[in-house]
C-alpha atoms as a printed R data frame, in Angstrom:
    type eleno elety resid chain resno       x      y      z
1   ATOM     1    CA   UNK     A     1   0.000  0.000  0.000
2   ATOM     2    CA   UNK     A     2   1.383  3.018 -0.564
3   ATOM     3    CA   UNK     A     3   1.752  6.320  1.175
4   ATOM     4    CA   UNK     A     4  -0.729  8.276 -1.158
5   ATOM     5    CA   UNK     A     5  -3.071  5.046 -0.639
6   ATOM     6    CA   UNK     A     6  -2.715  4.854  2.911
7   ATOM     7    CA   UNK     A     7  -3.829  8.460  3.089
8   ATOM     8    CA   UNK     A     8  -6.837  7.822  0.890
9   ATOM     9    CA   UNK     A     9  -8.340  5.728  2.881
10  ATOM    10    CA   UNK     A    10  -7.475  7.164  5.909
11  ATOM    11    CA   UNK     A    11  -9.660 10.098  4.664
12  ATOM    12    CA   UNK     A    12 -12.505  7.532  3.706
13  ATOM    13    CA   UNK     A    13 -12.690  6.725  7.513
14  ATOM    14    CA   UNK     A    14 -13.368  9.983  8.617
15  ATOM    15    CA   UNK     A    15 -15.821 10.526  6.350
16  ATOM    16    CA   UNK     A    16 -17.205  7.522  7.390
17  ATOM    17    CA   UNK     A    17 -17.469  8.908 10.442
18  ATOM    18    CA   UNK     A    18 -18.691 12.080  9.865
19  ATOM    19    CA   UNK     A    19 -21.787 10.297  8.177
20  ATOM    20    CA   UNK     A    20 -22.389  7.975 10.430
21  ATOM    21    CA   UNK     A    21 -24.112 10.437 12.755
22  ATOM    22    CA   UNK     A    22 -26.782 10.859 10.081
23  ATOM    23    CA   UNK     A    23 -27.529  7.776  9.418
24  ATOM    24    CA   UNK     A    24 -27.846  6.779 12.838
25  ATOM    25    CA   UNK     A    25 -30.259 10.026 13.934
26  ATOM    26    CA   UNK     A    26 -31.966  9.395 10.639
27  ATOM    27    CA   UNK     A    27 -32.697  6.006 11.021
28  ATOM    28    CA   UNK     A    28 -34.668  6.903 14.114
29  ATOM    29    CA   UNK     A    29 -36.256  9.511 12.769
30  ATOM    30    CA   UNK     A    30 -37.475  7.328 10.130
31  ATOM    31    CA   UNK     A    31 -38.725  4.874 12.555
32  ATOM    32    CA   UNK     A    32 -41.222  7.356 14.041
33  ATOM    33    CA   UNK     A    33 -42.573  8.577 10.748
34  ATOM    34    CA   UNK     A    34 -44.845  5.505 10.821
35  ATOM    35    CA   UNK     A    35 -48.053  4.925 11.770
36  ATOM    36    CA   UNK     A    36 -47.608  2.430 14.795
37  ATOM    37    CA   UNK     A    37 -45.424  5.432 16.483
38  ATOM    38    CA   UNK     A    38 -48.170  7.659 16.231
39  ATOM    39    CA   UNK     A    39 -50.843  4.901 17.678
40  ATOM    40    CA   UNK     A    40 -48.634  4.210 20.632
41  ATOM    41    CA   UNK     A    41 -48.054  7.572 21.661
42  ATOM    42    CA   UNK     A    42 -51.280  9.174 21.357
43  ATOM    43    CA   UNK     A    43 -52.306  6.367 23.500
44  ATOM    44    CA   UNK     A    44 -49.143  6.877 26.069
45  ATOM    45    CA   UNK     A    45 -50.113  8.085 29.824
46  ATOM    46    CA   UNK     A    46 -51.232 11.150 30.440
47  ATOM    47    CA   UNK     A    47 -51.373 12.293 26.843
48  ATOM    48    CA   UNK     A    48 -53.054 15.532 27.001
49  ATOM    49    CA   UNK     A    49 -56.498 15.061 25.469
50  ATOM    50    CA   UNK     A    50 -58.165 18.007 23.175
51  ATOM    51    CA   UNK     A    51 -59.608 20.574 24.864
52  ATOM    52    CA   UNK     A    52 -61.749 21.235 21.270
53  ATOM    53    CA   UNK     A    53 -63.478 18.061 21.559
54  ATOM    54    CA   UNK     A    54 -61.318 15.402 18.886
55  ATOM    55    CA   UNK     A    55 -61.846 11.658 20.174
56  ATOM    56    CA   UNK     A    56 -58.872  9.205 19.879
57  ATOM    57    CA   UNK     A    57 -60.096  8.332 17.045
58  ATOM    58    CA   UNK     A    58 -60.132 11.521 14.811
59  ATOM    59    CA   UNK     A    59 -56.521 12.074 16.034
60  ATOM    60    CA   UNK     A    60 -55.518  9.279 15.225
61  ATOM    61    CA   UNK     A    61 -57.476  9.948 11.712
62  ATOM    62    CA   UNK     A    62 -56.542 12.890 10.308
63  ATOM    63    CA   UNK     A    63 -52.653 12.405 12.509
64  ATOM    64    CA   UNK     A    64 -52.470  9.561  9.767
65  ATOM    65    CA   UNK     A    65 -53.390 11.264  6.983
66  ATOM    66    CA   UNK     A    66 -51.423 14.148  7.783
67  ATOM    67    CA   UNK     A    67 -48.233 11.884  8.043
68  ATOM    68    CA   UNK     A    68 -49.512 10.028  4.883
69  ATOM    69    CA   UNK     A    69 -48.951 13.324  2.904
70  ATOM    70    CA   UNK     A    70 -45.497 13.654  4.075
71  ATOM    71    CA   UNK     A    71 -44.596 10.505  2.772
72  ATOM    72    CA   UNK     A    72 -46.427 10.395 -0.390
73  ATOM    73    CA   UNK     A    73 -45.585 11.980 -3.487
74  ATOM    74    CA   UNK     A    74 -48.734 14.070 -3.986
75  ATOM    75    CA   UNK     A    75 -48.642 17.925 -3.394
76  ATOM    76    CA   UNK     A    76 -50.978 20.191 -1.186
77  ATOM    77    CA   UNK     A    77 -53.926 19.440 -2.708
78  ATOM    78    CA   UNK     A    78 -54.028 15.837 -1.037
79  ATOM    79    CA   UNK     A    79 -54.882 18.018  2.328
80  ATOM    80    CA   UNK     A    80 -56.846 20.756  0.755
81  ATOM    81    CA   UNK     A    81 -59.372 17.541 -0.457
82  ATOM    82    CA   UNK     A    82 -59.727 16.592  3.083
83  ATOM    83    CA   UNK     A    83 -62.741 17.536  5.131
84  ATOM    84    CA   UNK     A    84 -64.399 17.169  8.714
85  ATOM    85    CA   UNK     A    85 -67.727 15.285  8.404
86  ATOM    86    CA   UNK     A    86 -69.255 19.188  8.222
87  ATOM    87    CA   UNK     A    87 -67.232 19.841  5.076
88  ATOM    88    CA   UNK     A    88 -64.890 22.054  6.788
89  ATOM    89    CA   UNK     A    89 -61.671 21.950  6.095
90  ATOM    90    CA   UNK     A    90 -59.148 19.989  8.663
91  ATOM    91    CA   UNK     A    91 -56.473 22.771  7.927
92  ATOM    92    CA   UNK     A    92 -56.824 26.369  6.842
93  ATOM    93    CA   UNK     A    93 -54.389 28.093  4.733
94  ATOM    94    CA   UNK     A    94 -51.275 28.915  7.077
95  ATOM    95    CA   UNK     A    95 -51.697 25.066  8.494
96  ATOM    96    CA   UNK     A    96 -51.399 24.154  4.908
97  ATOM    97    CA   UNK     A    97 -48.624 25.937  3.909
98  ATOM    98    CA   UNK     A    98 -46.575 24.900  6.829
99  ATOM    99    CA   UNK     A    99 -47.410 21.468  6.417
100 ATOM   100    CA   UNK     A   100 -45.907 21.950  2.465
101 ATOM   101    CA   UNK     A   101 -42.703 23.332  4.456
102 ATOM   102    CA   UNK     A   102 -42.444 20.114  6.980
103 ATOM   103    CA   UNK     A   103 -43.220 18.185  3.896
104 ATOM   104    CA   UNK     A   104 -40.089 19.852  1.959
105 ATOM   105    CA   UNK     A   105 -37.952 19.245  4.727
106 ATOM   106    CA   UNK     A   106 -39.268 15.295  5.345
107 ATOM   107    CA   UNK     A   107 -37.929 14.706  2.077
108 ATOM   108    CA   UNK     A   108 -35.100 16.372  2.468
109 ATOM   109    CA   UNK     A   109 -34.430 14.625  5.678
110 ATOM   110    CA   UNK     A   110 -35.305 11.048  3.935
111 ATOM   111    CA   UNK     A   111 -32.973 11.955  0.875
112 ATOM   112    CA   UNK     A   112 -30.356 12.785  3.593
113 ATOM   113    CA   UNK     A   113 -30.853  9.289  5.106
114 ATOM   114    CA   UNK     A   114 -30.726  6.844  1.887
115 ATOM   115    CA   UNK     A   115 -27.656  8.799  0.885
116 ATOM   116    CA   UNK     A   116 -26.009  8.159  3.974
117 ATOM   117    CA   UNK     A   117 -26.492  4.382  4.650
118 ATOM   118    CA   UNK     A   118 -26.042  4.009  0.925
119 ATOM   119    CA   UNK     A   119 -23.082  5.880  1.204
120 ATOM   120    CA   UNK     A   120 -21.720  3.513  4.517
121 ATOM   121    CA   UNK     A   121 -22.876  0.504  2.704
122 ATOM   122    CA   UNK     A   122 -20.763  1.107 -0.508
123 ATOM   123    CA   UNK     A   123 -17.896  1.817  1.531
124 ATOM   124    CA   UNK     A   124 -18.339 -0.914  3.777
125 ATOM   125    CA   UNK     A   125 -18.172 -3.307  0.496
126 ATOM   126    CA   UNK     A   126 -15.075 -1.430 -0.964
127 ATOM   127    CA   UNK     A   127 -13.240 -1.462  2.243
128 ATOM   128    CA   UNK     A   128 -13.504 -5.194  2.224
129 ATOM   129    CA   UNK     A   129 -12.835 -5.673 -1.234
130 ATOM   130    CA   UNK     A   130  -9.767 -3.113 -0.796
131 ATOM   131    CA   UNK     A   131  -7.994 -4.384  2.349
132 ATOM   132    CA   UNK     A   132  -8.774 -1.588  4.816
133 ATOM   133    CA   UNK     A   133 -12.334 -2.561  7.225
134 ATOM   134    CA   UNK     A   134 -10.341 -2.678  9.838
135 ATOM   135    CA   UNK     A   135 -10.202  1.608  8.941
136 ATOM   136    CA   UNK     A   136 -13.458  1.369  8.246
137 ATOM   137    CA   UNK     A   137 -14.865 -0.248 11.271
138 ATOM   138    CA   UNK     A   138 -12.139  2.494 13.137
139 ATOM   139    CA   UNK     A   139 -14.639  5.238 11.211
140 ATOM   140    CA   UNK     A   140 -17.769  3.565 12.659
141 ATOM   141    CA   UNK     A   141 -16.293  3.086 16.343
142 ATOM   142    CA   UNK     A   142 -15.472  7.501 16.097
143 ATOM   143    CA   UNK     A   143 -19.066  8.161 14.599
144 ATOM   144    CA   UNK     A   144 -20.898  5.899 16.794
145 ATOM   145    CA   UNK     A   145 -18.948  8.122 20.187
146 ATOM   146    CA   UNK     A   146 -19.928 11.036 18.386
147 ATOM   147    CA   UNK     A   147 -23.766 10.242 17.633
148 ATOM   148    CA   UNK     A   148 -23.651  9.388 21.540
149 ATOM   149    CA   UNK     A   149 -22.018 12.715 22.330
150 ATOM   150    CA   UNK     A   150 -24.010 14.886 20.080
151 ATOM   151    CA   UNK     A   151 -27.327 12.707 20.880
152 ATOM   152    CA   UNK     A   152 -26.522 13.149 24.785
153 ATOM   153    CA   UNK     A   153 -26.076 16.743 24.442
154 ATOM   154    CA   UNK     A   154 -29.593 17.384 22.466
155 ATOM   155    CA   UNK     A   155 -31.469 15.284 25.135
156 ATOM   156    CA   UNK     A   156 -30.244 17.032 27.980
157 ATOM   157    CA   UNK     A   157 -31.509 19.988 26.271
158 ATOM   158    CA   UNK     A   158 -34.661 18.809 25.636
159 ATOM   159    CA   UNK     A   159 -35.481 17.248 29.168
160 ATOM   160    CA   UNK     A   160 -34.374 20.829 30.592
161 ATOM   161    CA   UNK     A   161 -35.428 23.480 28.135
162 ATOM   162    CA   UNK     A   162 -37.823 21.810 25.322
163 ATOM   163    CA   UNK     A   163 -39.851 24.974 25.169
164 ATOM   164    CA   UNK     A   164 -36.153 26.613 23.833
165 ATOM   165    CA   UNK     A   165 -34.695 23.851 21.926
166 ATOM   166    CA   UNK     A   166 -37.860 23.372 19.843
167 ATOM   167    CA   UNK     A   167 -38.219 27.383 19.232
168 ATOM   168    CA   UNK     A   168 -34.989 26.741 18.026
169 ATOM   169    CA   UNK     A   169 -35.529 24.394 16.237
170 ATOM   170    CA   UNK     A   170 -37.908 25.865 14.163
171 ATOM   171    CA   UNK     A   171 -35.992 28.959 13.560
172 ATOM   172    CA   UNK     A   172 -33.566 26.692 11.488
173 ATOM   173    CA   UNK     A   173 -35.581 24.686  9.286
174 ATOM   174    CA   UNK     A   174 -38.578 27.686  9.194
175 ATOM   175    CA   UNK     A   175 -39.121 31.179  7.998
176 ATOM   176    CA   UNK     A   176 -40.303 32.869 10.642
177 ATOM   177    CA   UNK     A   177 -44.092 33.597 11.310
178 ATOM   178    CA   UNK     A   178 -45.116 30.428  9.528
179 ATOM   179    CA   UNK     A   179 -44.720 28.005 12.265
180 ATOM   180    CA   UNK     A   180 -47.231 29.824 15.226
181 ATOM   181    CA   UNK     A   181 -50.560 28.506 15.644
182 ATOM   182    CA   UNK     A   182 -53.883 28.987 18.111
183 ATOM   183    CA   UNK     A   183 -54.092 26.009 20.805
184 ATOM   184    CA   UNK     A   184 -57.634 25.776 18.653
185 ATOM   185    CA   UNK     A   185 -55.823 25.434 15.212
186 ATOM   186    CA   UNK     A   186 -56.083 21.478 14.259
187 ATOM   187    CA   UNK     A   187 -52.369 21.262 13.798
188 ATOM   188    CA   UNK     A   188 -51.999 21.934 17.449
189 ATOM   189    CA   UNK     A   189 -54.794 19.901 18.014
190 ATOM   190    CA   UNK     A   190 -53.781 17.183 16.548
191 ATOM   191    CA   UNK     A   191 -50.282 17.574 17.659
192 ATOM   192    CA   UNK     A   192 -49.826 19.380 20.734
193 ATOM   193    CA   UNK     A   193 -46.035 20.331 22.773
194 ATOM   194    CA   UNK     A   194 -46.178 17.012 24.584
195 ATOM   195    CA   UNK     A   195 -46.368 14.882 20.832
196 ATOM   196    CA   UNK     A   196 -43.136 16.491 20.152
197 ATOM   197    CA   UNK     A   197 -41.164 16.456 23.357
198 ATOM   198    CA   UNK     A   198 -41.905 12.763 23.545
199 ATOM   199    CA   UNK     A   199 -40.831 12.565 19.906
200 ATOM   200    CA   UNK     A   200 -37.218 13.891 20.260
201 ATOM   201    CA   UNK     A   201 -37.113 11.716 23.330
202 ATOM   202    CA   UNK     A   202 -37.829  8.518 21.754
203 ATOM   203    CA   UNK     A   203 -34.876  9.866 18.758
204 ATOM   204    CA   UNK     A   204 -32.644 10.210 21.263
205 ATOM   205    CA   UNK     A   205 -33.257  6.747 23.241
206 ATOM   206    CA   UNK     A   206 -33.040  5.079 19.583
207 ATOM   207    CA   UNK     A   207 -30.163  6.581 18.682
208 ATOM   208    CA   UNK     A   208 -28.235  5.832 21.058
209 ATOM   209    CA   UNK     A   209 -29.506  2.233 21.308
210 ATOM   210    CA   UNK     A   210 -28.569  2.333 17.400
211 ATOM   211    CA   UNK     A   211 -24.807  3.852 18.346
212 ATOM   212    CA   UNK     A   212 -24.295  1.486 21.468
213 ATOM   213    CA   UNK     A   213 -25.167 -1.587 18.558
214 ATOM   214    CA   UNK     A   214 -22.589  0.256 15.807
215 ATOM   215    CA   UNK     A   215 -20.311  0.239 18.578
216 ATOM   216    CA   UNK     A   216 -20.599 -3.252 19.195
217 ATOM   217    CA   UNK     A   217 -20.597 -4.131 15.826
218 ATOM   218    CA   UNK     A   218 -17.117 -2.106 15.043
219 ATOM   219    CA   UNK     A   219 -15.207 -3.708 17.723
220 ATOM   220    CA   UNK     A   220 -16.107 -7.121 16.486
């Protein structure tokens, strides 16, 4: 091997473990945008009920369809379609433009997370092929420490500030004004603070559950 090689895939390894954080995070995110997540947690103690009057049962309605449209390849008009049983609308127009925005960054985040394990898997097979897993498994071990660290970090954050962290949050991905709603708005309704403490929670937990397995895996 020589020097210039050496270096090569040296520099593979710590991109290797640069991306590993993503797909681990991802991964977990992914895992929640299904619908047995949403089932489990609307039905999780003490979830706060509506104060507007939705049953179980609509939440878990219209939550479904709502996540079905972030999925799906269809554009705004999928929710525009959808109605109450009084023909009323389930989201007026600011819902509906934010929910275009979360759906532009869902796909984002899902074209994030195929790159990245497709990215680790192709590398995995050429450093196996080429000589050099033990560098790549080296790359996993470093982005598995770091996906703890970073994961640790953002879940201290949210246990003792969520209120901050998810303002935050929203100031990143969001323009602002377009992500404030009335407690009577059916995207608060539907999803209220608790929904989305509980889901950065659960990321974290599976994360690092994810990492702790990497880890494991690596050092074998």
């Amino acid at each position: 091997m020589t020097a210039a090689t050496a270096t090569l895939y040296k520099f593979a390894g710590w991109i290797v473990t640069i991306v590993t954080p993503f797909a681990l995070i991802l991964t977990a995110v992914r895992i929640l945008l299904t619908p047995v997540w949403v089932q489990i947690e609307y039905r999780m103690p003490r979830f706060p009920e509506d104060p507007y009057g939705f049953t179980l049962e609509e939440r878990l309605k219209w939550s479904l369809v709502s996540l079905e449209y972030l999925l799906n390849d269809e554009g705004i008009d999928f929710l525009q379609g959808q109605r109450f049983d009084d023909n009323a609308p389930i989201y007026d127009e600011r819902e509906l433009q934010h929910m275009e925005d979360v759906k532009g960054v869902v796909q984002g985040t899902l074209a994030v997370w195929w790159s990245s394990l497709a990215f680790l898997l192709v590398t995995g097979l050429l450093s196996k092929w080429g000589g050099w897993g033990s560098i790549f498994k080296t790359g996993l071990l470093r982005g598995g420490w770091a996906t703890i660290g970073i994961v640790g970090a953002v879940l201290v954050f949210v246990v003792l500030a969520f209120g901050v962290f998810f303002v935050y949050f929203h100031q990143v991905f969001f323009d602002a004004g377009t992500w404030t709603f009335s407690f009577a708005d059916t995207l608060i309704r539907l999803f209220p603070m608790r929904f989305w403490q509980d889901a950065f929670l659960w990321i974290g937990v599976l994360t690092i559950l994810e990492s702790l397995w990497l880890i494991s895996l690596a050092r074998s």
